[in-house]
PDB file of the backbone (N, CA, C, O) and the ligand in Angstrom, with CONECT records:
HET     ZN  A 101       1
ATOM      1  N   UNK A   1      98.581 164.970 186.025  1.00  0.00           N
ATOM      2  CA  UNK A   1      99.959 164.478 186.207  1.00  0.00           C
ATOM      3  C   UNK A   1     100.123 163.920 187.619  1.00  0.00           C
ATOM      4  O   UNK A   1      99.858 164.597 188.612  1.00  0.00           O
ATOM      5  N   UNK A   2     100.539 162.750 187.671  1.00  0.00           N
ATOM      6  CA  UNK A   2     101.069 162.308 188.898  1.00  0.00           C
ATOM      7  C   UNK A   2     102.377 162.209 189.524  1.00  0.00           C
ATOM      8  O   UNK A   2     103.388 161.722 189.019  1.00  0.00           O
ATOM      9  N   UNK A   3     102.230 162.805 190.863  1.00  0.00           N
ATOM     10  CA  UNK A   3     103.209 162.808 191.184  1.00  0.00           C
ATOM     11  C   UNK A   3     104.290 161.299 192.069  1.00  0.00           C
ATOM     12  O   UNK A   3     103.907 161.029 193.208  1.00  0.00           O
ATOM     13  N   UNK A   4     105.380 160.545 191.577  1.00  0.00           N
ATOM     14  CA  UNK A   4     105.268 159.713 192.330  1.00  0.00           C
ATOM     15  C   UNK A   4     107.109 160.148 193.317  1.00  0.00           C
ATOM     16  O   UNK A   4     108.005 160.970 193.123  1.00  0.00           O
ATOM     17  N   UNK A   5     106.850 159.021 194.357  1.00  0.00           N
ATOM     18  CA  UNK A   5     108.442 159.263 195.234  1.00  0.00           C
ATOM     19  C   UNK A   5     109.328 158.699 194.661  1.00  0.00           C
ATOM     20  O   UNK A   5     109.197 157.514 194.964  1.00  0.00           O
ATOM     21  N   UNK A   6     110.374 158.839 193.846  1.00  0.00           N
ATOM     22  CA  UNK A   6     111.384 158.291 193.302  1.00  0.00           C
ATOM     23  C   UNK A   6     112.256 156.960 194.040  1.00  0.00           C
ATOM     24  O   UNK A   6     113.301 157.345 194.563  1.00  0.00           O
ATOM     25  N   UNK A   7     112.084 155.974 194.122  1.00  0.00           N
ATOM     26  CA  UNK A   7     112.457 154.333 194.581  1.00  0.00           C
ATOM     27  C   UNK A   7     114.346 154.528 194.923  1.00  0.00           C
ATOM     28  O   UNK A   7     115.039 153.707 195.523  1.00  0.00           O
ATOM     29  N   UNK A   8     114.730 155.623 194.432  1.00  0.00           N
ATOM     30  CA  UNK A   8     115.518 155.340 194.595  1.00  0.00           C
ATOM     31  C   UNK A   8     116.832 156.429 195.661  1.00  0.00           C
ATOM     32  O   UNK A   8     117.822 156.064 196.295  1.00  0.00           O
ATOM     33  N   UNK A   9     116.265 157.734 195.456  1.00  0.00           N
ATOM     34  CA  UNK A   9     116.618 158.600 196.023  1.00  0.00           C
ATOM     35  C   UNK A   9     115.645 159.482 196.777  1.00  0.00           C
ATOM     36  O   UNK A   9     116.039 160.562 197.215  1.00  0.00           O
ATOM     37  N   UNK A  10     114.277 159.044 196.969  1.00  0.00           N
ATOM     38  CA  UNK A  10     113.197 159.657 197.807  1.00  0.00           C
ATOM     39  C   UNK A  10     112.766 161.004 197.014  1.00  0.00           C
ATOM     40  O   UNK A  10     111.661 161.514 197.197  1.00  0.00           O
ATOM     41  N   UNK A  11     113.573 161.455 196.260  1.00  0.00           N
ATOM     42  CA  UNK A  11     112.537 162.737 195.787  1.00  0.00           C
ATOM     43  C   UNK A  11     111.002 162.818 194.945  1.00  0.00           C
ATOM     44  O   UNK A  11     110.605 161.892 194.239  1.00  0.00           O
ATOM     45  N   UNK A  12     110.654 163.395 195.043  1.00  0.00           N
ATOM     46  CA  UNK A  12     109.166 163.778 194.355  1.00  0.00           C
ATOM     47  C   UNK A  12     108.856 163.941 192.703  1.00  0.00           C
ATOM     48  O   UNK A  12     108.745 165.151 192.506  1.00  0.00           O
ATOM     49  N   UNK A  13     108.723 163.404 191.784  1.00  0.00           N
ATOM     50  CA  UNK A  13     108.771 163.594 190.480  1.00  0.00           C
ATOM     51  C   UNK A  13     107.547 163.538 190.018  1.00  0.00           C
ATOM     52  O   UNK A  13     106.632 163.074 190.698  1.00  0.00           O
ATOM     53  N   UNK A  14     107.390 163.973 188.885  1.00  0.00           N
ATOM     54  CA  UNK A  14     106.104 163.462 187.782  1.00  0.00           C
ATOM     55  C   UNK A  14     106.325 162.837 186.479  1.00  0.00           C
ATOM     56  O   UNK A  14     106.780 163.259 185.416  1.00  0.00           O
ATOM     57  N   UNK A  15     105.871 161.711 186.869  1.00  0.00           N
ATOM     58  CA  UNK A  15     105.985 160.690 185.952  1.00  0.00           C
ATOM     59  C   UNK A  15     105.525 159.250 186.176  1.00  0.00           C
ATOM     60  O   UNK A  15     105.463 158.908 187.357  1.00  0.00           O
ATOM     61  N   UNK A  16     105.227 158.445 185.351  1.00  0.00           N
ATOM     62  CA  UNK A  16     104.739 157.226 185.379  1.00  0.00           C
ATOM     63  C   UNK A  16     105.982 156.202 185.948  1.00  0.00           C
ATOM     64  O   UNK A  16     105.625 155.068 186.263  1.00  0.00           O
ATOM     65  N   UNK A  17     107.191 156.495 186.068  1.00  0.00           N
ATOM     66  CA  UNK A  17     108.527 155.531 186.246  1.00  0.00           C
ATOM     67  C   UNK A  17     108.732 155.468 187.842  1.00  0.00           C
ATOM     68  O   UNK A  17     108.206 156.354 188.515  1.00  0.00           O
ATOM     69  N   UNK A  18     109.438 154.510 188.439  1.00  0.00           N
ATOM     70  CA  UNK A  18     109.317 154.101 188.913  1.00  0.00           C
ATOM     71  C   UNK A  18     110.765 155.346 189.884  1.00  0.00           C
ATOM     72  O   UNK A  18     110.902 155.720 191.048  1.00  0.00           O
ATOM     73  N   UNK A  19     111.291 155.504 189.002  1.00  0.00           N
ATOM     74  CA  UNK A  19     112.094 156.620 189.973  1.00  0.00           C
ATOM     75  C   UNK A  19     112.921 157.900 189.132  1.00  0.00           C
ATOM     76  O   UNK A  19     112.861 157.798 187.907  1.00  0.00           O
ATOM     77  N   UNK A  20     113.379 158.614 189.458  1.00  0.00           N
ATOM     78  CA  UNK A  20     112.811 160.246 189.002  1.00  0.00           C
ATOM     79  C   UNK A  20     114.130 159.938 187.979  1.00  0.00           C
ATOM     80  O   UNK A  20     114.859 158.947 187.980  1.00  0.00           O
ATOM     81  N   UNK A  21     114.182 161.189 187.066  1.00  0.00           N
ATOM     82  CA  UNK A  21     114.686 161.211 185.643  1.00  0.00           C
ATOM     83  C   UNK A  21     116.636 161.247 185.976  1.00  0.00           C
ATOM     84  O   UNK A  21     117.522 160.950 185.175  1.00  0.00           O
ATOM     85  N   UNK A  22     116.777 161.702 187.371  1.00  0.00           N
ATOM     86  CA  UNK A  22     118.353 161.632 187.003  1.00  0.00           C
ATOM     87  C   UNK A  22     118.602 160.299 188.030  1.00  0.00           C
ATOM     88  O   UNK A  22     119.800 160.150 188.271  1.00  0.00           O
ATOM     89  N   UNK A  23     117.685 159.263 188.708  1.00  0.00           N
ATOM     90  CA  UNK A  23     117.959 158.270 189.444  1.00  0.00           C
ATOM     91  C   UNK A  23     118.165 157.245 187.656  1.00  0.00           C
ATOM     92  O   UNK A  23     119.214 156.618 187.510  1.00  0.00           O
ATOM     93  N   UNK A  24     117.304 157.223 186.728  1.00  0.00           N
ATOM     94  CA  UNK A  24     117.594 156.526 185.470  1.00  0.00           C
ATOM     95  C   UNK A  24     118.434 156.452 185.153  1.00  0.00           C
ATOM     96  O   UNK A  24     118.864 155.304 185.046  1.00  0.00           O
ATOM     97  N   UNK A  25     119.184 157.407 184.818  1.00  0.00           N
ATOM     98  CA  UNK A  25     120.511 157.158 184.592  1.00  0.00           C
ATOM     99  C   UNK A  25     121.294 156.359 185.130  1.00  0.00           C
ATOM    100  O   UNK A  25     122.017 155.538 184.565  1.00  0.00           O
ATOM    101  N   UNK A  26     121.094 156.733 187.152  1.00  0.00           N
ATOM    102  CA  UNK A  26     122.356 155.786 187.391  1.00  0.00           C
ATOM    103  C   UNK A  26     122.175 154.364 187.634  1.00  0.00           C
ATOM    104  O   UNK A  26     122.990 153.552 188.071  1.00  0.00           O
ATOM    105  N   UNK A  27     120.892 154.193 187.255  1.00  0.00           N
ATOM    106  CA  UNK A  27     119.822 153.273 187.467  1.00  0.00           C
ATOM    107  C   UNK A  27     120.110 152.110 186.016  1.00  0.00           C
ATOM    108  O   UNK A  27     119.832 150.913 186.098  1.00  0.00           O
ATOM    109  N   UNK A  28     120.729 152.778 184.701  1.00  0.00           N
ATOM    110  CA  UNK A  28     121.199 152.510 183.946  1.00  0.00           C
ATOM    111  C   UNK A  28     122.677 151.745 184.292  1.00  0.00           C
ATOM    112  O   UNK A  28     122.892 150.551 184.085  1.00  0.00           O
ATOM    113  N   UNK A  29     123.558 152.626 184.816  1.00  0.00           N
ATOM    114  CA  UNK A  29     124.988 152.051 185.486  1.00  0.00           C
ATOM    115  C   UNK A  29     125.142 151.554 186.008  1.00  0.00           C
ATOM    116  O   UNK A  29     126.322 151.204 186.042  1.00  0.00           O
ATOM    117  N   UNK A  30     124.125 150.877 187.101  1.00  0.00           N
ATOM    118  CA  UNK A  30     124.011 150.498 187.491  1.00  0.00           C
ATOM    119  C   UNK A  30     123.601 148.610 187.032  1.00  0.00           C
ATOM    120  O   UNK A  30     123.952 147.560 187.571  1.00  0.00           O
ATOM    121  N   UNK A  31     122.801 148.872 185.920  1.00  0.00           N
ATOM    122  CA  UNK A  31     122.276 148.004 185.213  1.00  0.00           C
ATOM    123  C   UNK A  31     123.626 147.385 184.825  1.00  0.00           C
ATOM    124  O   UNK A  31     124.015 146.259 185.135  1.00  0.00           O
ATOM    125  N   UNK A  32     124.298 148.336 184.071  1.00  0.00           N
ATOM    126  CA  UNK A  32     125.006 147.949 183.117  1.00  0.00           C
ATOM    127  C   UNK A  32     126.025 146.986 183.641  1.00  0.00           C
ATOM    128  O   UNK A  32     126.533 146.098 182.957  1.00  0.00           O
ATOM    129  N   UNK A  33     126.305 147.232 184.969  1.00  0.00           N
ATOM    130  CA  UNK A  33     127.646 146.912 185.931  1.00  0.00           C
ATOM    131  C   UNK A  33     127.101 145.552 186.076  1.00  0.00           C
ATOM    132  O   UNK A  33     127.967 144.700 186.274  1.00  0.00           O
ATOM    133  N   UNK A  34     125.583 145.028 186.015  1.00  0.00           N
ATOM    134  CA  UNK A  34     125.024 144.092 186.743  1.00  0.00           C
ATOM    135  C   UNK A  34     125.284 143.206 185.454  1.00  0.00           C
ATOM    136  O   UNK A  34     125.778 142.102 185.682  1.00  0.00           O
ATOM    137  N   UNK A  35     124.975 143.590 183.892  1.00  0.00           N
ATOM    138  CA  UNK A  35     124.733 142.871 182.493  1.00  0.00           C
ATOM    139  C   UNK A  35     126.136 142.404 182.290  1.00  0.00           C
ATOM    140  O   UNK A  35     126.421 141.407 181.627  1.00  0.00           O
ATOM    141  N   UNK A  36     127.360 143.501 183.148  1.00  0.00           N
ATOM    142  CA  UNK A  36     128.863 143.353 182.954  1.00  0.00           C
ATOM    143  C   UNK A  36     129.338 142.165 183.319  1.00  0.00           C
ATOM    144  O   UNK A  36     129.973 141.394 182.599  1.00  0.00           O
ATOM    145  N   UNK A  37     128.962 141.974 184.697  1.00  0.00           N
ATOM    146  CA  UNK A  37     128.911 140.695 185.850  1.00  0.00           C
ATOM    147  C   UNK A  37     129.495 139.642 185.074  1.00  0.00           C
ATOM    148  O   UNK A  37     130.518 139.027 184.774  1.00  0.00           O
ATOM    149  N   UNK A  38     127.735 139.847 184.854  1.00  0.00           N
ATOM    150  CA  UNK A  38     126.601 138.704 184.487  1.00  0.00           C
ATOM    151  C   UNK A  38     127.526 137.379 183.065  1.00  0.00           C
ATOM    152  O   UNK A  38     127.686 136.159 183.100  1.00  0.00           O
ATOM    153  N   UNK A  39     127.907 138.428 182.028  1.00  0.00           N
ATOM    154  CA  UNK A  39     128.546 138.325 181.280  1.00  0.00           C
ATOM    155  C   UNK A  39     129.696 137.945 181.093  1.00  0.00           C
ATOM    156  O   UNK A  39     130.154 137.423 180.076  1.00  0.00           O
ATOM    157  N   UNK A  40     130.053 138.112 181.762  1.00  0.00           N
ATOM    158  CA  UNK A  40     132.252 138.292 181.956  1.00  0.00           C
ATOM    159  C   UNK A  40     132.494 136.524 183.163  1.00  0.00           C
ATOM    160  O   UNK A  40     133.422 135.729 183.018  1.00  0.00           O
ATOM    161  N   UNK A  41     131.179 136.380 184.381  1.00  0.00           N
ATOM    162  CA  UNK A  41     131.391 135.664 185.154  1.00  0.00           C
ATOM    163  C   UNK A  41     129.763 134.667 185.380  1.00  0.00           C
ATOM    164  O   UNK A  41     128.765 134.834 184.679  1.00  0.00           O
ATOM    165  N   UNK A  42     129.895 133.570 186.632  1.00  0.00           N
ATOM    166  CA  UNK A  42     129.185 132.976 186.991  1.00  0.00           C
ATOM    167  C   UNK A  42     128.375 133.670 187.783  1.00  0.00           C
ATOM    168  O   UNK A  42     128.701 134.404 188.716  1.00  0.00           O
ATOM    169  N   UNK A  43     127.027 133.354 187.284  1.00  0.00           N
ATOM    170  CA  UNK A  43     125.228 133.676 188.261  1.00  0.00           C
ATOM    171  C   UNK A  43     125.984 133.693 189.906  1.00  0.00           C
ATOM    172  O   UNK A  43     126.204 132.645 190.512  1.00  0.00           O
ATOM    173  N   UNK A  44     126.301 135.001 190.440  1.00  0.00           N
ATOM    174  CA  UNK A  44     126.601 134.315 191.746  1.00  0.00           C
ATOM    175  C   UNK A  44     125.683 133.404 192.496  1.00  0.00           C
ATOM    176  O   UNK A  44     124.702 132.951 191.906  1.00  0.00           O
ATOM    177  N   UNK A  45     125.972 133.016 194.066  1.00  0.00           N
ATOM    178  CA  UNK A  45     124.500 132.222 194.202  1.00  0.00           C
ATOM    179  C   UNK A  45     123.390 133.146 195.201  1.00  0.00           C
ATOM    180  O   UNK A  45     122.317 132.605 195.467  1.00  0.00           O
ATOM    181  N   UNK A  46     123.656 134.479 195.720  1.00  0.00           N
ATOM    182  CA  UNK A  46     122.853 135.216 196.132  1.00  0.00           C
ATOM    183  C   UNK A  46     122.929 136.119 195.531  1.00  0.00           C
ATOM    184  O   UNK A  46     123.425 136.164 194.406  1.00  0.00           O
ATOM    185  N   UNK A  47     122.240 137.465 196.417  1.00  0.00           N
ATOM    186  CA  UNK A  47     122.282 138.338 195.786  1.00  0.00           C
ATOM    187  C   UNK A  47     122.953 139.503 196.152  1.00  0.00           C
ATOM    188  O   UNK A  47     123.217 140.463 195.428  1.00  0.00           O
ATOM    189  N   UNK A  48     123.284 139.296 197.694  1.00  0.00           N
ATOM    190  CA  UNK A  48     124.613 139.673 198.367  1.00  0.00           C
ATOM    191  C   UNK A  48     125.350 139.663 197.806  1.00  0.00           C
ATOM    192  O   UNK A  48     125.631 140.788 197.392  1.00  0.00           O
ATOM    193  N   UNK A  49     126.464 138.283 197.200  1.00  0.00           N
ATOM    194  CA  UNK A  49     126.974 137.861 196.649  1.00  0.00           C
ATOM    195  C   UNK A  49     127.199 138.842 195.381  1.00  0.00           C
ATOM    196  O   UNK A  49     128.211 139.496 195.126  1.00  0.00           O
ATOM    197  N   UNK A  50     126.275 138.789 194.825  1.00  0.00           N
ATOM    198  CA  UNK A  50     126.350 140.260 193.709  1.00  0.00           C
ATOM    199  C   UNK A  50     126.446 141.340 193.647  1.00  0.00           C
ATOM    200  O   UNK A  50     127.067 141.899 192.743  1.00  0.00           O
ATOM    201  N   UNK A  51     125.734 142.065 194.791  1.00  0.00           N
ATOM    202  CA  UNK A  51     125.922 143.484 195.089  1.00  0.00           C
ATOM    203  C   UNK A  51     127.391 143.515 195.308  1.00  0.00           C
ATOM    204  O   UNK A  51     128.100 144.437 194.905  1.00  0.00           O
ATOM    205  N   UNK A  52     127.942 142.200 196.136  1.00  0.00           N
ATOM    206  CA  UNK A  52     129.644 142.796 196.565  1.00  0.00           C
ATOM    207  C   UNK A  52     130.297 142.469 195.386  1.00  0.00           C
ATOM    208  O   UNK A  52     131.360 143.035 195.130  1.00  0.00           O
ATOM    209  N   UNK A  53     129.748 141.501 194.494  1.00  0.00           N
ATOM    210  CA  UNK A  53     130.928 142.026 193.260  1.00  0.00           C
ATOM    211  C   UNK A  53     130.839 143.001 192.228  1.00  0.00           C
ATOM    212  O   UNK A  53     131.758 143.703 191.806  1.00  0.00           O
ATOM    213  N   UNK A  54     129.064 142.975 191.675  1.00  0.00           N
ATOM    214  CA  UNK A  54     129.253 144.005 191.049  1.00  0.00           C
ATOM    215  C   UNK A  54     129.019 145.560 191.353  1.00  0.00           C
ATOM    216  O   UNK A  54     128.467 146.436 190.687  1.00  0.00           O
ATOM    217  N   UNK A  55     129.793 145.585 192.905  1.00  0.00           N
ATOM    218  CA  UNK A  55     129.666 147.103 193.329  1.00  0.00           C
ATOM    219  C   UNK A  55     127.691 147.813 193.162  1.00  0.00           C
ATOM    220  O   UNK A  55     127.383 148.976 193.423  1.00  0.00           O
ATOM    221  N   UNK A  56     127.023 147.083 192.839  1.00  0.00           N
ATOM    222  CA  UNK A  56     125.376 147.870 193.300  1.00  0.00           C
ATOM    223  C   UNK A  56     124.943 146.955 194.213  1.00  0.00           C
ATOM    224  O   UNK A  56     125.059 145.765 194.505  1.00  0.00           O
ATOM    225  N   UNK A  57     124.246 148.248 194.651  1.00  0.00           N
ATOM    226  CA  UNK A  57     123.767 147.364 196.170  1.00  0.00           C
ATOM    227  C   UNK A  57     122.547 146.931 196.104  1.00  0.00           C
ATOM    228  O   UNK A  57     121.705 146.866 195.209  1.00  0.00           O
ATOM    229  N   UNK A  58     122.598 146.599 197.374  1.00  0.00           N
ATOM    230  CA  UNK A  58     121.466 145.254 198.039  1.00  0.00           C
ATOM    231  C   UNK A  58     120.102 146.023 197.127  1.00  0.00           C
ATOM    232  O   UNK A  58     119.621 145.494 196.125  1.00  0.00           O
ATOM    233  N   UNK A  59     119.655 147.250 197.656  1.00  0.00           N
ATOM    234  CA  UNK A  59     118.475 147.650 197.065  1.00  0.00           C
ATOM    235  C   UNK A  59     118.246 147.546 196.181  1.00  0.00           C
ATOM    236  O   UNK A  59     117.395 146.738 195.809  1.00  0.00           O
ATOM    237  N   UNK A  60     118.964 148.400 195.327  1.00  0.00           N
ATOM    238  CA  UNK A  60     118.827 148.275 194.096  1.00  0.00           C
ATOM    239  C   UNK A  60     118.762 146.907 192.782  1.00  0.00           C
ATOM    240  O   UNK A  60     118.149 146.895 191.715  1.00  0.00           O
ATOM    241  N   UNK A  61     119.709 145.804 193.445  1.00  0.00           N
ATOM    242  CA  UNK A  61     119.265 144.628 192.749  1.00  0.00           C
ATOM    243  C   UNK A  61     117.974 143.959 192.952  1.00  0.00           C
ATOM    244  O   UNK A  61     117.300 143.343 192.127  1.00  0.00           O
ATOM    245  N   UNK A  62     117.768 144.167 194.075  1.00  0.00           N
ATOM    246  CA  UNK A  62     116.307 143.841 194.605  1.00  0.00           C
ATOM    247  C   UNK A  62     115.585 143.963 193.826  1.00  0.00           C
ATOM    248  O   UNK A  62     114.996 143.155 193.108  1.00  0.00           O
ATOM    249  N   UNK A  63     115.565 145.633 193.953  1.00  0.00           N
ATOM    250  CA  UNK A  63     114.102 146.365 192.899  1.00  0.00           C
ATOM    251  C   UNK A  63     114.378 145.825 191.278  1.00  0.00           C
ATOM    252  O   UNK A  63     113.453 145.520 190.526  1.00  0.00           O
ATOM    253  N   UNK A  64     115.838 145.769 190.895  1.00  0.00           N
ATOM    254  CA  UNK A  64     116.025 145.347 189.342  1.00  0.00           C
ATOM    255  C   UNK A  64     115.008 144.549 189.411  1.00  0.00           C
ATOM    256  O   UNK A  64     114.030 144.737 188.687  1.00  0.00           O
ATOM    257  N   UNK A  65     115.087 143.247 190.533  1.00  0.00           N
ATOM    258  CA  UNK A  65     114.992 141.621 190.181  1.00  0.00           C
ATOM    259  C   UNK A  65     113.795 141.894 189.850  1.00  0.00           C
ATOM    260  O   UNK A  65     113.370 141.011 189.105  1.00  0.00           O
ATOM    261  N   UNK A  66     112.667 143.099 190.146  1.00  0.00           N
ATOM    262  CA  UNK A  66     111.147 142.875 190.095  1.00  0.00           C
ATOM    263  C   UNK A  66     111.090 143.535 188.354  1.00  0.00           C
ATOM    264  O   UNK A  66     110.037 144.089 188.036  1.00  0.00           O
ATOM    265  N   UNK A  67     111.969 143.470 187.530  1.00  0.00           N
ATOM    266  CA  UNK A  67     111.834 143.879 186.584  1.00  0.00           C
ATOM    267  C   UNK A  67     111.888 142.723 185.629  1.00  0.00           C
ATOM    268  O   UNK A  67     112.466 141.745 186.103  1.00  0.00           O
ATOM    269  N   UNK A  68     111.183 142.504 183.726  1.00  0.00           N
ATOM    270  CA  UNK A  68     111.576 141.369 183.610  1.00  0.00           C
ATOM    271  C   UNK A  68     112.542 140.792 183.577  1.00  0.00           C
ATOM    272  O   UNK A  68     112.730 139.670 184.047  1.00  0.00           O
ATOM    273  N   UNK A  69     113.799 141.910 182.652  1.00  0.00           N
ATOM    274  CA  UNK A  69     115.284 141.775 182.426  1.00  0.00           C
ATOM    275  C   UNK A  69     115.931 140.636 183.496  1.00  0.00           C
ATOM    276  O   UNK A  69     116.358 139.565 183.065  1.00  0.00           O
ATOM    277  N   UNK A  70     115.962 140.973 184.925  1.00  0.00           N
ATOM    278  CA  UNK A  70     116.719 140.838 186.037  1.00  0.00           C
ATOM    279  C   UNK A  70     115.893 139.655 187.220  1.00  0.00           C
ATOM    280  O   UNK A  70     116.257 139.204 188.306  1.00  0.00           O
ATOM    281  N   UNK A  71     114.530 139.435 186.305  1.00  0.00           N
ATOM    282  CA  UNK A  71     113.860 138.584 187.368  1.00  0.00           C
ATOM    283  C   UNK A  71     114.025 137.389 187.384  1.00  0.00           C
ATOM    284  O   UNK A  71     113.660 136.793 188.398  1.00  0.00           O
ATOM    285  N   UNK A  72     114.818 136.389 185.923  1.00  0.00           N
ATOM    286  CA  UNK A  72     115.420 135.033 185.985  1.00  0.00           C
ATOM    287  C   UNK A  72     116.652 135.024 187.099  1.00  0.00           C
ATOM    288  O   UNK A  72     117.223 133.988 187.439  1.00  0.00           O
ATOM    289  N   UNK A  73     116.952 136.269 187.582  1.00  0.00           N
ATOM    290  CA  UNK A  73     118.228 136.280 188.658  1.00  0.00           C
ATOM    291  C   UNK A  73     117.701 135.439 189.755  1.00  0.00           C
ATOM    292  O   UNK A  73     118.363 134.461 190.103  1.00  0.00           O
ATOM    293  N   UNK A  74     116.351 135.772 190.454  1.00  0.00           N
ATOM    294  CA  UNK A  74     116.001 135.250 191.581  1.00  0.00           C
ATOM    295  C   UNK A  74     115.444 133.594 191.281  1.00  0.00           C
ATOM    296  O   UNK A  74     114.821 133.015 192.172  1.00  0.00           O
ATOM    297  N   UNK A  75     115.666 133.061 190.249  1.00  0.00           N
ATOM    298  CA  UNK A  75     115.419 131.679 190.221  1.00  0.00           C
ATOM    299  C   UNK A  75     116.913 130.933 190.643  1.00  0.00           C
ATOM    300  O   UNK A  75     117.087 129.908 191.302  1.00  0.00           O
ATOM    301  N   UNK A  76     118.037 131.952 189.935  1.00  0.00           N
ATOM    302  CA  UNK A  76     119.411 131.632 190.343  1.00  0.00           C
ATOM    303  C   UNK A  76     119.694 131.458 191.722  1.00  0.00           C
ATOM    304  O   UNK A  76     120.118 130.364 192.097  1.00  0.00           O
ATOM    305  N   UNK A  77     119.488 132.550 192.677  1.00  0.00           N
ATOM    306  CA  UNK A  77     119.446 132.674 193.506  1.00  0.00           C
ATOM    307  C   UNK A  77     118.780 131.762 195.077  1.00  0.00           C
ATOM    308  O   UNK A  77     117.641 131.598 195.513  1.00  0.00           O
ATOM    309  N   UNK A  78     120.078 131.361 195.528  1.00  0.00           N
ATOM    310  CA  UNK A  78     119.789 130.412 196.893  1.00  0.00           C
ATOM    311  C   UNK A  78     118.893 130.966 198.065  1.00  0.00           C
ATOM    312  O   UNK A  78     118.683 130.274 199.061  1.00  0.00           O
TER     313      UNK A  78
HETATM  314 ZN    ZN A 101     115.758 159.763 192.246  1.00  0.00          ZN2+
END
């Protein structure tokens, strides 16, 4: 079993994911707030720009963008 540092809150977990089992969740709400945006309004043109509207921050969209879901964002993006 490996142990890895959770991406998102620094703790120590075991598991193959990228950050520990209760960062998923908000990691989820986070998502969701972003799919909410996304949906309801216009591609902002950064990603600043997004964190301040859809309330998640800088980091965390970051790390989304390296996912496939969230990675057409950074073509949007100025
Ligand atoms: Zn965590």
């Amino acid at each position: 079993m490996n142990f890895k540092k959770c991406l998102r809150c620094g703790c120590f977990f075991a598991s193959e994911d990228s950050v520990c089992p209760s960062c998923q969740t908000k990691d989820e709400i986070d998502k969701n707030s972003i799919r909410n945006y996304l949906a309801n309004n216009d591609t902002p043109q950064n990603a600043e720009s997004l964190a301040f509207q859809s309330g998640v921050s800088i980091k965390n969209i970051n790390r989304f963008m390296e996912t496939k879901e969230f990675s057409p964002l950074k073509n949007s993006f100025k």
